[in-house]
C-alpha positions as CSV (number, residue, x, y, z in Angstrom):
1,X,0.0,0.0,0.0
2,X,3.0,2.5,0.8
3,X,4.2,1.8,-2.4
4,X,1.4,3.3,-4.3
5,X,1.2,7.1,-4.4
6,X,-2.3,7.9,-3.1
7,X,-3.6,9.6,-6.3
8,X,-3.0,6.5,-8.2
9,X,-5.4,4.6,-5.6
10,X,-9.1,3.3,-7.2
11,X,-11.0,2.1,-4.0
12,X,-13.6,0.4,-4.2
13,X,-16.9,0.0,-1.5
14,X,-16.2,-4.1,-0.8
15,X,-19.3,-5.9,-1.5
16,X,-20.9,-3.8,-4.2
17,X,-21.7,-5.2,-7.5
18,X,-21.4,-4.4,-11.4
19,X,-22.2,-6.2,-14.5
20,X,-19.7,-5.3,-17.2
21,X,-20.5,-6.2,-21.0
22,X,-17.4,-6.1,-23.9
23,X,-17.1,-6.4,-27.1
24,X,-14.0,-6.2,-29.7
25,X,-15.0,-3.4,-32.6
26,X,-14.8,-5.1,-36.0
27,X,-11.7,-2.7,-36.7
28,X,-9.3,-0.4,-34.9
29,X,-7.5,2.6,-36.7
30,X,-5.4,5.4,-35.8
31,X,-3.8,8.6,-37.2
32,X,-1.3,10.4,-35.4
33,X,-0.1,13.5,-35.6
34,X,3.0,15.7,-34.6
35,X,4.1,18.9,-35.4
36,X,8.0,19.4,-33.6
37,X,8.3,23.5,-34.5
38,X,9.3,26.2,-33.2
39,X,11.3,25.0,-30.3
40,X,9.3,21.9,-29.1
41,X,11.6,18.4,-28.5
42,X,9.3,15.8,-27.5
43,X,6.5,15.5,-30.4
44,X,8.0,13.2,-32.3
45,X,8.7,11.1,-29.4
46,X,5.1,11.2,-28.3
47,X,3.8,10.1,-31.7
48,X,6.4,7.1,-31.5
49,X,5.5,6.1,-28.0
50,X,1.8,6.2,-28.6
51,X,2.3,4.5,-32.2
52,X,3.6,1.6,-29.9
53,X,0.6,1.5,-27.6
54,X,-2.2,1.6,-29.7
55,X,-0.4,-1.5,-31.9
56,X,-0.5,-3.2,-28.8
57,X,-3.9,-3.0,-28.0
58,X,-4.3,-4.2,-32.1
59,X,-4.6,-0.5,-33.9
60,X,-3.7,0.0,-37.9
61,X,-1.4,2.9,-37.1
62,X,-1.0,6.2,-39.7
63,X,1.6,8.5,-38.1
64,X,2.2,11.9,-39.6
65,X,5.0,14.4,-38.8
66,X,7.8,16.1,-40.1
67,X,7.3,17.0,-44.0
68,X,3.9,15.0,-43.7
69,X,2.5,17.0,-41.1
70,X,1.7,20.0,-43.0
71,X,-1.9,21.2,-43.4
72,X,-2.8,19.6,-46.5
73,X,-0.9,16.2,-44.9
74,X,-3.0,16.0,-41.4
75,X,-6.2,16.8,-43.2
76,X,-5.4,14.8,-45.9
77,X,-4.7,11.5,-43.4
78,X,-7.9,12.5,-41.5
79,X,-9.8,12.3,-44.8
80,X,-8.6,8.8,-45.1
81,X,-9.3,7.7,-41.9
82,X,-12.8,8.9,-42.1
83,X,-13.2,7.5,-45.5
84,X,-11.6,3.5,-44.2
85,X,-14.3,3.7,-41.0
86,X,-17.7,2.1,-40.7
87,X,-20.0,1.1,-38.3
88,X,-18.5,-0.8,-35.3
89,X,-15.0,0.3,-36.0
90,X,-12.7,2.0,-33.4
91,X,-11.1,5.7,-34.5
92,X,-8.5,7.5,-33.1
93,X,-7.5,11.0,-33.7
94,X,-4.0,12.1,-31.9
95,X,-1.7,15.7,-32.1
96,X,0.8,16.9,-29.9
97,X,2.5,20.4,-30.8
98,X,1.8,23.7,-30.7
99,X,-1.9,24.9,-30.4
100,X,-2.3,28.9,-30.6
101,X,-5.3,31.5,-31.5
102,X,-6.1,33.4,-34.4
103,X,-7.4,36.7,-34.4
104,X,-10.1,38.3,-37.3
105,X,-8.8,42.2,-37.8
106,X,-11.5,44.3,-35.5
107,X,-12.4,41.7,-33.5
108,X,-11.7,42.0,-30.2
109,X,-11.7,39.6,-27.9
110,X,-12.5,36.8,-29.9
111,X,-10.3,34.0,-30.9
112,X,-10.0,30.9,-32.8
113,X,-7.7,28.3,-30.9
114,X,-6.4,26.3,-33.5
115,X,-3.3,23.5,-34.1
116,X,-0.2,24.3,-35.7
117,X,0.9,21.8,-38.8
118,X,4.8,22.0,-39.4
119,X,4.2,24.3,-42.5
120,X,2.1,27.1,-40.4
121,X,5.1,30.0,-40.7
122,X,5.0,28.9,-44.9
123,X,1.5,30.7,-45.3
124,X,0.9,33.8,-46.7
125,X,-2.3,36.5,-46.9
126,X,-4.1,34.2,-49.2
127,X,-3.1,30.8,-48.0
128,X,-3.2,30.5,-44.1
129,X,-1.7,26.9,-43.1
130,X,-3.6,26.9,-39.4
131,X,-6.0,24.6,-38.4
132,X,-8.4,25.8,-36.1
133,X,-11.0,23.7,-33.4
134,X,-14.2,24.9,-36.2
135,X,-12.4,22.5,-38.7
136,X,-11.3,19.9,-36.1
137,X,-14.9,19.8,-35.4
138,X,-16.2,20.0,-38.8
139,X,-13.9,16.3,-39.7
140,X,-14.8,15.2,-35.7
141,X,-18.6,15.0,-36.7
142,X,-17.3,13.3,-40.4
143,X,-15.6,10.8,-38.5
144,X,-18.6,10.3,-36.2
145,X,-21.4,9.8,-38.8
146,X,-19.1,6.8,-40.3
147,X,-18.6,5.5,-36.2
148,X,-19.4,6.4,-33.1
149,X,-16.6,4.8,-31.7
150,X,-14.2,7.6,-32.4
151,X,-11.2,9.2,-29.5
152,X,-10.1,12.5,-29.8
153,X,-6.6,13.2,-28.2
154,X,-4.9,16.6,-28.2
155,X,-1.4,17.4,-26.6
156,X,-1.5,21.1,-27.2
157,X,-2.2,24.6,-25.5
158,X,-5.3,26.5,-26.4
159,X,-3.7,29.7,-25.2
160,X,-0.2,30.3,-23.2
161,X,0.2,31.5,-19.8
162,X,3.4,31.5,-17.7
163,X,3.5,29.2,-15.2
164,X,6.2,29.3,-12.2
165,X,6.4,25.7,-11.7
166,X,7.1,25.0,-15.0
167,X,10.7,26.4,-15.6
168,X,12.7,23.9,-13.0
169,X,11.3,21.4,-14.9
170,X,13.0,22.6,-18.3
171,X,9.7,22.4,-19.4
172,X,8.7,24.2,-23.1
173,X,5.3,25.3,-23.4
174,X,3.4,23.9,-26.4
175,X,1.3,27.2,-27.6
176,X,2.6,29.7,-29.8
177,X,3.4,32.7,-27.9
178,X,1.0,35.5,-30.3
179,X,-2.1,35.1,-32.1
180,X,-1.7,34.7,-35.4
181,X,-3.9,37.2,-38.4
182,X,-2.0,37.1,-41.4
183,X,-4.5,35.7,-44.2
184,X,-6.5,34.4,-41.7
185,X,-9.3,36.0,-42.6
186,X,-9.4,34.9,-46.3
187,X,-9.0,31.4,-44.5
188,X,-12.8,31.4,-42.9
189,X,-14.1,32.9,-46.1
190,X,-12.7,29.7,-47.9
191,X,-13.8,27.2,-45.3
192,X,-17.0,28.2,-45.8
193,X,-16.5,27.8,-49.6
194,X,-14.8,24.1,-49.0
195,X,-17.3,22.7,-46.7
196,X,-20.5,24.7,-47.2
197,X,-23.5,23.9,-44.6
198,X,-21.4,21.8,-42.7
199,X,-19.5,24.9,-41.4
200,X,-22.7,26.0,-39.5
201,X,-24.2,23.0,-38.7
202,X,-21.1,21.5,-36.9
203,X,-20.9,22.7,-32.8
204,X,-17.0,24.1,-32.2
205,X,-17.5,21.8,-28.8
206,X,-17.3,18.5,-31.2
207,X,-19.6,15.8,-31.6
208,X,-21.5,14.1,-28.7
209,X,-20.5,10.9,-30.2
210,X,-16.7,11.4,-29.8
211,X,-15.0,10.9,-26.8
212,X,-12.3,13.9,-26.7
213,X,-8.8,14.0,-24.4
214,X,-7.5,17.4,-23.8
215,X,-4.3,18.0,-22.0
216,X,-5.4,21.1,-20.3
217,X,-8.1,24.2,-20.0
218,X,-8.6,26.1,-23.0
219,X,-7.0,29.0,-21.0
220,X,-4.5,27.2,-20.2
221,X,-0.6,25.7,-20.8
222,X,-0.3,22.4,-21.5
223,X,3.7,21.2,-21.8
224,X,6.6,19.5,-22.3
225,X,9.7,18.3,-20.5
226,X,12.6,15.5,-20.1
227,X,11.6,12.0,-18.1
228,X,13.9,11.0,-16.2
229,X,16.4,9.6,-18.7
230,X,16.4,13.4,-20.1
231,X,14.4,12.4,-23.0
232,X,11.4,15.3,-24.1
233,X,7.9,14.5,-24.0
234,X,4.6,16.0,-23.5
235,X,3.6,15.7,-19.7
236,X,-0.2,14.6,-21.2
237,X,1.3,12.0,-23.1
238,X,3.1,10.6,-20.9
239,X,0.8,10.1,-18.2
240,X,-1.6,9.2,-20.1
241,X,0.2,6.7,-21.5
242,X,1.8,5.2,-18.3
243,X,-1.8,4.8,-17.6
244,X,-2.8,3.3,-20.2
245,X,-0.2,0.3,-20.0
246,X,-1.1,0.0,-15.8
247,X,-4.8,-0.7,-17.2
248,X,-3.6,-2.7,-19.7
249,X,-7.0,-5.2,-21.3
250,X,-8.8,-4.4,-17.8
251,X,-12.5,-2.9,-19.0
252,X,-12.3,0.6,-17.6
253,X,-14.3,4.0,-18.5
254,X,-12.7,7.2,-19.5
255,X,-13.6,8.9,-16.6
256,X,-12.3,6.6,-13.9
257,X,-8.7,7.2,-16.3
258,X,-9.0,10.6,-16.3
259,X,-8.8,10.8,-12.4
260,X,-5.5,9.3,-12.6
261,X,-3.9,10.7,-15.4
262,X,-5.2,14.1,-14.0
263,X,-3.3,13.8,-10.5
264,X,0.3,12.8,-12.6
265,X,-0.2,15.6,-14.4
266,X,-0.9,18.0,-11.7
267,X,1.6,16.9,-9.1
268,X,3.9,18.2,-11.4
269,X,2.2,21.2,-13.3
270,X,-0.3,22.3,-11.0
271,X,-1.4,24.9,-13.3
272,X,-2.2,22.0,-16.2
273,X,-5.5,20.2,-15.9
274,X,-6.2,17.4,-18.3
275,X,-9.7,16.8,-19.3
276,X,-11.9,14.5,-20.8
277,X,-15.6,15.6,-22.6
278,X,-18.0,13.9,-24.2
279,X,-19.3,10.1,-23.3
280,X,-16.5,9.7,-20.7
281,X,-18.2,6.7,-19.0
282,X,-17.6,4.4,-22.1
283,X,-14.6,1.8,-21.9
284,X,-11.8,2.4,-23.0
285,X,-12.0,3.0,-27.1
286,X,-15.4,1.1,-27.1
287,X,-18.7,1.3,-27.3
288,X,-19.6,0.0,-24.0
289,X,-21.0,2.1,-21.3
290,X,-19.0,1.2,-18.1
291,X,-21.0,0.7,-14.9
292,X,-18.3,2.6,-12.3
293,X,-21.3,2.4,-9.7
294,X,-19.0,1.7,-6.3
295,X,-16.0,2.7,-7.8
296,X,-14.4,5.6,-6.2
297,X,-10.5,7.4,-7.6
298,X,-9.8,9.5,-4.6
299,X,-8.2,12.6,-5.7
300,X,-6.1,13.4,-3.5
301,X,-6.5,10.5,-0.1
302,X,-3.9,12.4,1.9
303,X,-1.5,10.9,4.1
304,X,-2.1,11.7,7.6
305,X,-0.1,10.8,11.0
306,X,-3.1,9.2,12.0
307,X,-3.8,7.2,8.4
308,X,-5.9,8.7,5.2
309,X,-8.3,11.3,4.5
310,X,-10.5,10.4,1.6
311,X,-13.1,12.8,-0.1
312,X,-16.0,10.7,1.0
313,X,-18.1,12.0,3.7
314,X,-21.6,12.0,5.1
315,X,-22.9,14.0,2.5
316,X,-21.9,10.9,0.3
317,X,-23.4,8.3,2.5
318,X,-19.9,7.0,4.4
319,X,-20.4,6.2,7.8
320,X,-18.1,5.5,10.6
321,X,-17.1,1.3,10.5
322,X,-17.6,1.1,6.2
323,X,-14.7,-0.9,4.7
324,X,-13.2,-0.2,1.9
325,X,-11.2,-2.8,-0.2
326,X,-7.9,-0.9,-2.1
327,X,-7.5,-2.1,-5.2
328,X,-4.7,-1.0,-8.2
329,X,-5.8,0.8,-11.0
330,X,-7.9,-0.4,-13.4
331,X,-10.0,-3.2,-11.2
332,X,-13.7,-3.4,-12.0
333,X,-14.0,-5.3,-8.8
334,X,-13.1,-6.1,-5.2
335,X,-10.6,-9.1,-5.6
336,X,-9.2,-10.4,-2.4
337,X,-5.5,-11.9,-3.3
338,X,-4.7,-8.8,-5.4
339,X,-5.8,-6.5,-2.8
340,X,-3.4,-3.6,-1.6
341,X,-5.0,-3.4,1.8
342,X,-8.3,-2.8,3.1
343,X,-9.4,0.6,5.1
344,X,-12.1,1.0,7.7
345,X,-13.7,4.2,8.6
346,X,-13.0,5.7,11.9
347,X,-14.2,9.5,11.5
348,X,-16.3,11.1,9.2
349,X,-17.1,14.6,8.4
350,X,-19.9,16.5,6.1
351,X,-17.1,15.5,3.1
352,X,-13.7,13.8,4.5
C-alpha cells in the first residue's frame, strides 16, 4: 500500500456489484499527428511512443510528422481515416504540438484556438496553413457519422500562460506565444467555400458521439519536458500513456482514467489540468458504457499521522465502521489476493 502514491489509488466500497458487457469493434484505426516546430523536443517522441501502444492494444497505425505534417498532410490523413471507417469500427485521432489562437482584424476579444501543422510559418495572406477547433470539429462529426466509436486526443495549449512551476522542470510550453492574423481572414471565407453547410451545422464543442482527451483548459498551458532519462515528452502524453499500460485489457471508463492521469499531471504542473468531454463513461475505445457504480478514484487521499483522508463524507453516504477494499488501477471489482490493503472508517465529516 506504501508503495502506491495515493492519487494512483481506485478504492472500491467491498461488497458492491457491477455487470460489465465487452465487445471487440470489428476494426481499430489510428492517425497520429505531430508537429515538432518552433522549439518543441518531444513531439516526435510522443507520436512514436503512442504508435507503440495503440499496436499493442491491435490498432492500424498512420503517423504523420515532419514534412507529412503540413496542413494539407494531417487533413489529408484525416480524410482517409474517415473514409476507411464504418460502423462498429474504433477511431483515433491524436496531435501533440503547438496549439495557438487566431485573431479576425477588429475583432476584439474573440479567438479561434487552432493547431499548428509543421508548414504554419509557410503561409501567406491568401493561404493561411492553421487549423483551427471549427475545422477539427467539422472532420470530428465526419468521422462520427461513419462510427461512433471515435477518441479524440490533443497534446497542445489552447492559449499560453506562464507558469512558475514550470521552468525547474525545463519544461517548453506547447502554444505559440502570439495570435496569429496574417491571411487568416481569407481562410474562414474559404472554409466556408470548401465545406459549405457543414461549417454552420457543426458545434465548435465537437460531436457528442466522440470521446475527446484534452491535455489542459482552454485558457491554459499544456507542456513538455525530459523523463527521467532526459528524453522530451509531452507531460499529457506521458501520463496518459503510463496509464494506459497500468490498465492494460482491464475494462475501464474514461472517466475513472481521467482521475489518474489528471493527478500525474498535476503533481507536477499544478497549473495544467487534463480533461476528458464527451461520453466519458464508455470503456476504454469502445462502445460499451462502463458501470463505475462503487468505484471511487480518490483525488487526493492524503496521508495523515493518523492514516488517510479520503473525499468521502456524510454528504456521500460513508459512515463511521464502512470498509473499503484498495485495489490498483484499473480493477472493475473487489478481488481479495490482489488486494493492496483494506481501510475502515473511523471519522467522518460532512465530506472527508
Amino acid at each position: 500500500f506504501k508503495q502506491k502514491t495515493a492519487y494512483e489509488i481506485g478504492v472500491r466500497l467491498v461488497g458492491s456489484e457491477m455487470c460489465i458487457r465487452d465487445r471487440d469493434p470489428a476494426m481499430k484505426r489510428a492517425l497520429l499527428c505531430g508537429s515538432q516546430i518552433e522549439g518543441l523536443r518531444g513531439v516526435t517522441q510522443d507520436v512514436q511512443r503512442m504508435a507503440a501502444h495503440l499496436a499493442q492494444r491491435g490498432f492500424e497505425v498512420q503517423t504523420r510528422t515532419g514534412e507529412r505534417a503540413t496542413r494539407a498532410g494531417i487533413l489529408a490523413g484525416y480524410d482517409e481515416l474517415i473514409a476507411a471507417s464504418a460502423p462498429g469500427d474504433a477511431a483515433v485521432f491524436f496531435y501533440a504540438g503547438h496549439g495557438g489562437r487566431a485573431t479576425l482584424p477588429g475583432e476584439h476579444g474573440r479567438t479561434w484556438r487552432c493547431i499548428a501543422p509543421t508548414d504554419l510559418r509557410a503561409g501567406t495572406d491568401d493561404d493561411w496553413r492553421g487549423i483551427t477547433g471549427w475545422e477539427l470539429s467539422i472532420k470530428q462529426a465526419q468521422l462520427t457519422a461513419r462510427t461512433a466509436n471515435a477518441t479524440v486526443i490533443l497534446d497542445c495549449c489552447h492559449a499560453a500562460m506562464m507558469s512558475r512551476d514550470a521552468a525547474p522542470r525545463h519544461a517548453i510550453p506547447r502554444a505559440l506565444p502570439h495570435p496569429l492574423r496574417a491571411g487568416f481572414e481569407a481562410h474562414l471565407s474559404a472554409l466556408r467555400a470548401t465545406y459549405g453547410a457543414d461549417c454552420e451545422d457543426v458545434d465548435v464543442l465537437g460531436s457528442a458521439d466522440a470521446v475527446r482527451l484534452v491535455a489542459c483548459d482552454e485558457h491554459q498551458t499544456a507542456w513538455e519536458s525530459p523523463d527521467a532519462k532526459g528524453d522530451f515528452g509531452g507531460v499529457f502524453t506521458r501520463a496518459l500513456l503510463a496509464v494506459l499500460q497500468e490498465v492494460g485489457e482491464v475494462a475501464v471508463s474514461w472517466a475513472a482514467l481521467a482521475d489518474a492521469v489528471r493527478a500525474r499531471v498535476l503533481r507536477s504542473f499544478a497549473h495544467q489540468r487534463p480533461d476528458v468531454e464527451g461520453p466519458l463513461h464508455r470503456q476504454v475505445f469502445s462502445l460499451v458504457e462502463a458501470d463505475d457504480r462503487g468505484i471511487y478514484t480518490f483525488l487526493p487521499a492524503r496521508h495523515r499521522a493518523s492514516g488517510l483522508r479520503l473525499p468521502v463524507g456524510r454528504l456521500t453516504g460513508a459512515h463511521v465502521g464502512d470498509v473499503y477494499g484498495v485495489m490498483p488501477v484499473g480493477s472493475r471489482e473487489y478481488d481479495e489476493p490482489r488486494a493492496l490493503a483494506t481501510v475502515e472508517l473511523v471519522e467522518v465529516a460532512a465530506l472527508t
